[in-house]
N, C-alpha and C positions, 0 to 999 in steps of 0.2 A: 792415313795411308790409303783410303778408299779415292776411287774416281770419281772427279764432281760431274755435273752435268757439263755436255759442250754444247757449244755455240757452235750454228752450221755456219754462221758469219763470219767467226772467226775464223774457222776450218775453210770457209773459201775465200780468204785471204792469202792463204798456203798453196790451193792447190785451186782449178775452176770445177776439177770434176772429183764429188766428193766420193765416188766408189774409186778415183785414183788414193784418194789419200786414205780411206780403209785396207784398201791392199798393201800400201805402202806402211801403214802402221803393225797390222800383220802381219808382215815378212820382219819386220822389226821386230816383233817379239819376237818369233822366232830364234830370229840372232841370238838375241836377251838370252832365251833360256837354253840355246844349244850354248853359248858362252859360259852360262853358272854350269850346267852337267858335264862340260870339260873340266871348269876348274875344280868341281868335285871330285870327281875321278883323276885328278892330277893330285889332289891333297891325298885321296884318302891311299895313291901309292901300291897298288895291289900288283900284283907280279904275275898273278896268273889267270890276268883279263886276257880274253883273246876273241879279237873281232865286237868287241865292248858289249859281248854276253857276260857276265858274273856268274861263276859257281858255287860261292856262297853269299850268303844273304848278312849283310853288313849290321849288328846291333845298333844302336844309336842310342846314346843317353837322350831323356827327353829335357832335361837340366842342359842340356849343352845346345840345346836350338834355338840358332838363330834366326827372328824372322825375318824376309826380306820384303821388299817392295813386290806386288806382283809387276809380272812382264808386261802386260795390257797396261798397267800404268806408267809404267816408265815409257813405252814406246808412244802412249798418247801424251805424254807431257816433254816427253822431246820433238816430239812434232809440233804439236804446239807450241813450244820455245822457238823451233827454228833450227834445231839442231843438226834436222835429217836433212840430206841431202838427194837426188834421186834424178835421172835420166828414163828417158824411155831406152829400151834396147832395140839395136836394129833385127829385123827379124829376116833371114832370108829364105829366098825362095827356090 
């Protein structure tokens, strides 16, 4: 489950400038982990979230955890795949 070492070769095969594809891997985790902390707070159902402060502190069996992939690696190994997608944005002025 750990991240192997990358290749800046293979990384500028993807992108020409490698602080593009660091940001770009970064805003992807991101995604990654604002996406699992929705679906959590969509499972765990609570009724009286508001503004997605909790006012009480959720127990958690530790028998019940599951572990997942971290976000840095998923986001560097879909980049590496080829998965991500990315434009620049126009910026005005």
């Amino acid at each position: 489950m750990g991240l192997k070492p990358l290749s800046i070769r293979k990384m500028e095969d993807r992108t020409k400038d490698v602080y593009e594809a660091v940001v770009v891997m970064s805003k992807r985790a991101k995604q990654v982990l604002n996406n699992r902390i929705m679906e959590k707070m969509m499972d765990a159902a609570i009724e009286d979230v508001e503004m997605g402060v909790y006012d009480q502190v959720v127990d958690e069996n530790p028998e019940d955890y599951v572990e997942s992939e971290k976000v840095t690696t998923v986001a560097v190994n879909e980049f590496m795949d080829g998965k991500l997608e990315w434009g620049e944005s126009e910026v005005e002025s």
